[in-house]
N, CA and C atoms as a LAMMPS dump frame, in Angstrom:
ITEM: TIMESTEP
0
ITEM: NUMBER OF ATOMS
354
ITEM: BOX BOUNDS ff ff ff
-5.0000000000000000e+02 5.0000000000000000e+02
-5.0000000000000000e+02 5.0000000000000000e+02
-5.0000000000000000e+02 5.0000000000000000e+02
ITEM: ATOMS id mol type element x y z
1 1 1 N 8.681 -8.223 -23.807
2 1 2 C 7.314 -8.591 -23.507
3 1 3 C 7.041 -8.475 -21.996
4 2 1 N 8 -9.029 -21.107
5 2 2 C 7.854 -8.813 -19.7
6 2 3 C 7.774 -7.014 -19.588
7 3 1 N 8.584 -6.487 -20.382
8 3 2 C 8.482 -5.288 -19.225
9 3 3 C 7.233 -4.677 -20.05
10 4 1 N 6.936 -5.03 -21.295
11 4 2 C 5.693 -4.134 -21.731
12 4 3 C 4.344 -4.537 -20.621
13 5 1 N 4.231 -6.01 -19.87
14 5 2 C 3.57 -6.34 -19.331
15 5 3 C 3.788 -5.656 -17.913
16 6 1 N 4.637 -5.841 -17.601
17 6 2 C 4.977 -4.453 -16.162
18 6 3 C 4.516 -3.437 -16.371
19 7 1 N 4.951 -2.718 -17.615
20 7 2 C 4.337 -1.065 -17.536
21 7 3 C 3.051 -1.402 -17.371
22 8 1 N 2.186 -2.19 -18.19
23 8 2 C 0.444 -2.418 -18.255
24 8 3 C -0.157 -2.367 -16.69
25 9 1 N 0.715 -3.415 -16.135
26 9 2 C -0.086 -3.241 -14.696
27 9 3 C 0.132 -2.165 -13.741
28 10 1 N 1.571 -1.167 -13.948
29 10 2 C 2.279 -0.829 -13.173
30 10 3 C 1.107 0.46 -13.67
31 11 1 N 0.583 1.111 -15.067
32 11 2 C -0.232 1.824 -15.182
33 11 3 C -1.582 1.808 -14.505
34 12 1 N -1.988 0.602 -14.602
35 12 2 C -3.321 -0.1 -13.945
36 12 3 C -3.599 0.712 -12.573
37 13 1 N -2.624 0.495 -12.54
38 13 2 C -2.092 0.761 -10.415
39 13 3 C -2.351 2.007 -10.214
40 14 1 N -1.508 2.792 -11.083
41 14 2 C -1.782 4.34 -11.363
42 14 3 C -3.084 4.521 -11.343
43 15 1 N -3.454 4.029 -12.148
44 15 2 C -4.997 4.834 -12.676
45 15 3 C -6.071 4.368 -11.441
46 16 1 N -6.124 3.088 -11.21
47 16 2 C -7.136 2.842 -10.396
48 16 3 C -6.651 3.795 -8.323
49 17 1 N -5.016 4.016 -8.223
50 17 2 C -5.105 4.87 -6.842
51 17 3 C -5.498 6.209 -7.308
52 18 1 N -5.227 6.62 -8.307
53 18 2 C -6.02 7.833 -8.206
54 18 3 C -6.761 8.384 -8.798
55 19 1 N -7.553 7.3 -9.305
56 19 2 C -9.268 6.928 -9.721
57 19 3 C -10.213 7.634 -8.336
58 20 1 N -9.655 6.837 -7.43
59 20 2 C -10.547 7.044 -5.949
60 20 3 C -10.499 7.803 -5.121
61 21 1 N -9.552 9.181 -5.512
62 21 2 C -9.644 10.817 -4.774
63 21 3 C -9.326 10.42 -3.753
64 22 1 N -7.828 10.404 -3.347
65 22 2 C -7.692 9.688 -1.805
66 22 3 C -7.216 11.343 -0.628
67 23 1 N -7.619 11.467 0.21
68 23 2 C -7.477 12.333 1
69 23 3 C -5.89 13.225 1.098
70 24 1 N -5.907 13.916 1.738
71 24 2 C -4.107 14.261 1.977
72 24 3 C -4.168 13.269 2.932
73 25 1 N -4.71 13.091 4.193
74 25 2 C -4.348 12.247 5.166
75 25 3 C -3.977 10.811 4.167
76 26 1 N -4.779 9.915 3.86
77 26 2 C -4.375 8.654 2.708
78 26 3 C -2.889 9.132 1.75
79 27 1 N -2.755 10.156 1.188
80 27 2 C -1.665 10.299 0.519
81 27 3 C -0.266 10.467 1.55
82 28 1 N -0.652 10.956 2.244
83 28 2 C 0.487 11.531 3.736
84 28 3 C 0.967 9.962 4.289
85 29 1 N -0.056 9.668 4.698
86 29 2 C -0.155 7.765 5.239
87 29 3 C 1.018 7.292 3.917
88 30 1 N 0.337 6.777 2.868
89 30 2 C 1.098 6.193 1.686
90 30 3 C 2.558 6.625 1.683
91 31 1 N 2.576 7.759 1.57
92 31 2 C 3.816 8.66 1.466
93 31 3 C 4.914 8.113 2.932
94 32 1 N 4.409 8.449 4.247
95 32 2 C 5.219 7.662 5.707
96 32 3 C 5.61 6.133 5.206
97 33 1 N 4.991 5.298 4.587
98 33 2 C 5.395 3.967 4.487
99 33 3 C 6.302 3.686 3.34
100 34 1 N 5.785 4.583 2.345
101 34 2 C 6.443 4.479 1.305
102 34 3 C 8.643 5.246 1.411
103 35 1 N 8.203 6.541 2.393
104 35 2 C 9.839 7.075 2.631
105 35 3 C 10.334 6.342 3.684
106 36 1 N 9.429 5.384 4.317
107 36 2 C 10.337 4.636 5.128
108 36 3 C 11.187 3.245 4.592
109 37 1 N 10.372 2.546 3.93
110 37 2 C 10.542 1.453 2.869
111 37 3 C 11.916 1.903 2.039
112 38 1 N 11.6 3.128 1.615
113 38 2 C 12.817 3.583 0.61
114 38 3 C 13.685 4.122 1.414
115 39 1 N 13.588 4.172 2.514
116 39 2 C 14.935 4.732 3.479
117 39 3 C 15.655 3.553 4.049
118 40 1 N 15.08 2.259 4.225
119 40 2 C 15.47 1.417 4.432
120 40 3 C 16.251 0.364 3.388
121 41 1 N 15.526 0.151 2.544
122 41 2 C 16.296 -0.913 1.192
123 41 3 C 16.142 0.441 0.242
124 42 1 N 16.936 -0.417 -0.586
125 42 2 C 17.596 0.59 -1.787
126 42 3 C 16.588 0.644 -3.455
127 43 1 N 15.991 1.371 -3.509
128 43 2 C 14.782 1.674 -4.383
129 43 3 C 14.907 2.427 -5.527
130 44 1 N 14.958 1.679 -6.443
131 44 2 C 15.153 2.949 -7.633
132 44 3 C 13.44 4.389 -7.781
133 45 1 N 13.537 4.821 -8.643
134 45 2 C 12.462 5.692 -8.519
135 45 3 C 11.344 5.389 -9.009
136 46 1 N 11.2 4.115 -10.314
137 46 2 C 9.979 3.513 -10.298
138 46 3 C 9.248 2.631 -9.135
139 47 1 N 10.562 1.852 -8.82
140 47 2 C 9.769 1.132 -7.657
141 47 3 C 9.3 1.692 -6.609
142 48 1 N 9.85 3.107 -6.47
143 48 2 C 9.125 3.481 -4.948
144 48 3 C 7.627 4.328 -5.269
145 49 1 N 7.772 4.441 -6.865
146 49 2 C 6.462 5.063 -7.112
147 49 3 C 5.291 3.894 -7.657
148 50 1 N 6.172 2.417 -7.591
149 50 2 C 5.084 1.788 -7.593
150 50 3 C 4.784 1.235 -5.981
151 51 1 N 5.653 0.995 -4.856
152 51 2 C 5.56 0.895 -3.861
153 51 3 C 4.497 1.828 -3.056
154 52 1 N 4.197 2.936 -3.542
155 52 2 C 3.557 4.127 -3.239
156 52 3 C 1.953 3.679 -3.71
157 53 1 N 2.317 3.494 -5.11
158 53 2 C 0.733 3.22 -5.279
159 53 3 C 0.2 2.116 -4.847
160 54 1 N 0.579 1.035 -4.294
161 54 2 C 0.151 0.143 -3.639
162 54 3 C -0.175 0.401 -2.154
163 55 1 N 0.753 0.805 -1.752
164 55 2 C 0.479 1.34 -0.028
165 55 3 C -0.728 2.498 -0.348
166 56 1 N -1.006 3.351 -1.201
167 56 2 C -1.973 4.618 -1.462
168 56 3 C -3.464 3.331 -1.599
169 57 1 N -3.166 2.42 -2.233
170 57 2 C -4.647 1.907 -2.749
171 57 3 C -4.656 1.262 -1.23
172 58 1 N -3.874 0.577 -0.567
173 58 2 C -4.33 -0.054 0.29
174 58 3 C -5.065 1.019 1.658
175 59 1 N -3.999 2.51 1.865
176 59 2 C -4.991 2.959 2.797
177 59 3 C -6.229 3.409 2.376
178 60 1 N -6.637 3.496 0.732
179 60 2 C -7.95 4.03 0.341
180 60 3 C -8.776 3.207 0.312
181 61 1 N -8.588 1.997 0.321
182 61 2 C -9.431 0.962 0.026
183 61 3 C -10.327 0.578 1.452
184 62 1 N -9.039 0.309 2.627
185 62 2 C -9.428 -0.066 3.725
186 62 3 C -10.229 0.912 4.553
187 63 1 N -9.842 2.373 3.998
188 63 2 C -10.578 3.554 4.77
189 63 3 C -12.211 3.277 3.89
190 64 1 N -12.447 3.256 2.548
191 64 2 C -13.839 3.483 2.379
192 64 3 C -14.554 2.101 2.765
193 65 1 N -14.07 0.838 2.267
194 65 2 C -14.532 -0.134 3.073
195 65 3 C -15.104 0.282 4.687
196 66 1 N -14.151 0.648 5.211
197 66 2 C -14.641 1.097 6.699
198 66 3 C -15.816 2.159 6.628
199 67 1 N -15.353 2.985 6.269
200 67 2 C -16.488 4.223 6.259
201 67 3 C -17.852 4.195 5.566
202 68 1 N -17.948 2.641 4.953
203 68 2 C -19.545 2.379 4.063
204 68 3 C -20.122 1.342 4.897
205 69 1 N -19.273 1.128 6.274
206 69 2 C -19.926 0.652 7.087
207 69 3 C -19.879 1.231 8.541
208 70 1 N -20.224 2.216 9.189
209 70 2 C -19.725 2.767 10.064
210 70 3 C -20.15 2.22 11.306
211 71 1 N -21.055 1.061 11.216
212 71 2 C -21.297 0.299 12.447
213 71 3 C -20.641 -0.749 13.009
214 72 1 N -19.483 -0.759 12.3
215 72 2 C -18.398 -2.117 11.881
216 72 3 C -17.951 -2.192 13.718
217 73 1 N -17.686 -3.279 14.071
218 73 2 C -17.297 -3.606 15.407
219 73 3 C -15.726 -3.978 15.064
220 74 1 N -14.644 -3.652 16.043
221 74 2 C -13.428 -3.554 15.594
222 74 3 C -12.702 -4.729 15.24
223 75 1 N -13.192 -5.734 15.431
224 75 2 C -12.92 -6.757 14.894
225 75 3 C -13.382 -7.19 13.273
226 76 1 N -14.347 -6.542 13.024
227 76 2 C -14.804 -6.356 11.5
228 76 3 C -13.68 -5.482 10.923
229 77 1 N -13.016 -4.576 11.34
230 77 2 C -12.51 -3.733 10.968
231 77 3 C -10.982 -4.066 10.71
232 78 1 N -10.466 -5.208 11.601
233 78 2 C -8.863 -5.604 11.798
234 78 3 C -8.861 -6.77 10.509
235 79 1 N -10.666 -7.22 10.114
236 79 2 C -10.477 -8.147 8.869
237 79 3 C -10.075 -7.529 7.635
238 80 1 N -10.689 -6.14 7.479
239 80 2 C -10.491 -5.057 6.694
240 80 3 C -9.236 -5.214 6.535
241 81 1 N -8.582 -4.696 7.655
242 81 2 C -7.404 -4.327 7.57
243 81 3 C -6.261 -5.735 7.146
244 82 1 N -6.411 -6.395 7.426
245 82 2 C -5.724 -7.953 7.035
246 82 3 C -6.121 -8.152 5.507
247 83 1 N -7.227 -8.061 5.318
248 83 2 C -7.492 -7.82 3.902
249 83 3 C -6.492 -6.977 3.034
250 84 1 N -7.009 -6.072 3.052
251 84 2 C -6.018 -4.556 2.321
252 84 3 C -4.529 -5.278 2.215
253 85 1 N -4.057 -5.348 3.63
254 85 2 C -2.789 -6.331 3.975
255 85 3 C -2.402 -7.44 3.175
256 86 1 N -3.361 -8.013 2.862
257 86 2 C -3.072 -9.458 2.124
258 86 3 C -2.886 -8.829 0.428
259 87 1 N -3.86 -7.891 0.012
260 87 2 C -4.276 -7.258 -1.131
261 87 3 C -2.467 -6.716 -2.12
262 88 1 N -2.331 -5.798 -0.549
263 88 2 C -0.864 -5.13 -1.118
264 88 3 C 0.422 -6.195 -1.44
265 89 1 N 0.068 -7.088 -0.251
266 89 2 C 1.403 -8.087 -0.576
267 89 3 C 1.396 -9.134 -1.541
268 90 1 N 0.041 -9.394 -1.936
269 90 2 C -0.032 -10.036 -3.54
270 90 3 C 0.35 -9.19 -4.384
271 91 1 N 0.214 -7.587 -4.704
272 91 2 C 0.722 -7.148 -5.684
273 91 3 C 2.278 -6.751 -5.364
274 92 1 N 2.858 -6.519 -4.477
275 92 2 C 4.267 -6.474 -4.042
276 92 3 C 5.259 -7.924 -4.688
277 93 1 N 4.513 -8.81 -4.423
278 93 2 C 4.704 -10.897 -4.491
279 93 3 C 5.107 -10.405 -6.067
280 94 1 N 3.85 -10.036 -6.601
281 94 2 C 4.145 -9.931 -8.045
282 94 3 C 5.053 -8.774 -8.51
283 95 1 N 5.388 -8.104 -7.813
284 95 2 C 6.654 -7.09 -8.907
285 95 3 C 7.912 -7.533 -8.027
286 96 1 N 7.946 -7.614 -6.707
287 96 2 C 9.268 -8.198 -6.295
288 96 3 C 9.503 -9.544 -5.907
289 97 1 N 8.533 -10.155 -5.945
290 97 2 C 9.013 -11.419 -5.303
291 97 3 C 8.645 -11.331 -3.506
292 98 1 N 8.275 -12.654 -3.471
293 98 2 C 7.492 -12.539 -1.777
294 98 3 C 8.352 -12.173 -0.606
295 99 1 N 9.64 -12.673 -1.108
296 99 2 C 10.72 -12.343 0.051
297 99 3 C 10.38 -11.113 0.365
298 100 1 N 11.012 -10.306 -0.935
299 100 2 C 10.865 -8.643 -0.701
300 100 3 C 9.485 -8.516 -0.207
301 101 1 N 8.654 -8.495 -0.824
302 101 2 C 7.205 -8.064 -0.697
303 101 3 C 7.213 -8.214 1.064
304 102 1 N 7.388 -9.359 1.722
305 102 2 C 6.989 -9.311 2.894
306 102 3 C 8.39 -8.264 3.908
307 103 1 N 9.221 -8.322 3.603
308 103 2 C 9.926 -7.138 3.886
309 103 3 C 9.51 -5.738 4.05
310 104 1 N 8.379 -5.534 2.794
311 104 2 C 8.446 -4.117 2.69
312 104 3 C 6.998 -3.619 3.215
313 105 1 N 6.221 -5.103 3.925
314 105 2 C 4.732 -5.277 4.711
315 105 3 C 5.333 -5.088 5.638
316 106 1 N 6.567 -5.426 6.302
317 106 2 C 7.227 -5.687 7.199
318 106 3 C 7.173 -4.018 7.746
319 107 1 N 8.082 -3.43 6.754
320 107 2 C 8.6 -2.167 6.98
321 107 3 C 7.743 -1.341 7.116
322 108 1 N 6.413 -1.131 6.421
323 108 2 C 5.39 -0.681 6.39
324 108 3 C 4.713 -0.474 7.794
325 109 1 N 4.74 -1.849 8.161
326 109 2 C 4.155 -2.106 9.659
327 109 3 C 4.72 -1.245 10.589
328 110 1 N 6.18 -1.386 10.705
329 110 2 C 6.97 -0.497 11.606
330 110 3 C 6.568 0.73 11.357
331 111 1 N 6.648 1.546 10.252
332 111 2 C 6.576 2.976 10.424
333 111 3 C 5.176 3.464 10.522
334 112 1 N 3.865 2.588 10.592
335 112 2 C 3.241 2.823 11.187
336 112 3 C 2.877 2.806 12.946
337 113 1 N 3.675 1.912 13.276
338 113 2 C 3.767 1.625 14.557
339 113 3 C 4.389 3.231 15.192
340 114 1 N 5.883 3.449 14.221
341 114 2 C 6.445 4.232 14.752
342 114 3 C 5.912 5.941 14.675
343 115 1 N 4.802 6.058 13.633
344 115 2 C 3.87 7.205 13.463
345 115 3 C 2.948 7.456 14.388
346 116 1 N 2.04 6.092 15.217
347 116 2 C 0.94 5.93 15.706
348 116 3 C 1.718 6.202 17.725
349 117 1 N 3.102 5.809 17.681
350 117 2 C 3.627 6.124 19.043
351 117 3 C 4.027 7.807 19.197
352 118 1 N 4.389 8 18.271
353 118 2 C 4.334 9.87 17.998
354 118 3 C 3.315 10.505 18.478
């Protein structure tokens, strides 16, 4: 029953990231956080393709949010982004547990840091 309830959401996830036509740039993004995460802790191949679709919804979400407001002052924009943030690590909380989950916000963070100094 648990895992029939995993696949349900783990489909959910599927369908709704790429419900919303996310860019190559959004998939490229998803993809940097997601091979860094899995280069770091040890990931079987569902989890990094559900790790993926969570990091994919979060940069699609936070990019059109932004872009349906383009007058947003950057502080409107870092709520966005804390949002999305909070968004992914509730669904992370729920398939791994918060420890992990904030680990892999953690990791996330870095390899954006380490993309954005490139």
């Amino acid at each position: 029953m648990k895992q029939l309830i995993s696949i349900f959401i783990f489909s959910i996830f599927v369908c709704t990231a790429y419900a919303q036509d996310a860019t190559k740039y959004q998939k490229e993004r998803a993809t940097m956080f997601t091979s860094y995460i899995a280069e770091k802790e040890s990931l079987s191949d569902e989890q990094e393709l559900f790790v993926y679709n969570v990091m994919l919804e979060r940069v699609v979400n936070a990019n059109s949010r932004i872009k349906s407001s383009p007058e947003l002052a950057r502080e409107d924009k870092q709520k966005i982004y804390k949002d999305e943030f909070s968004k992914a690590l509730q669904k992370l909380s729920a398939e791994f547990g918060p420890k992990m989950a904030r680990r892999y916000m953690q990791l996330s963070n870095e390899a954006r840091k380490n993309a954005d100094n490139n």
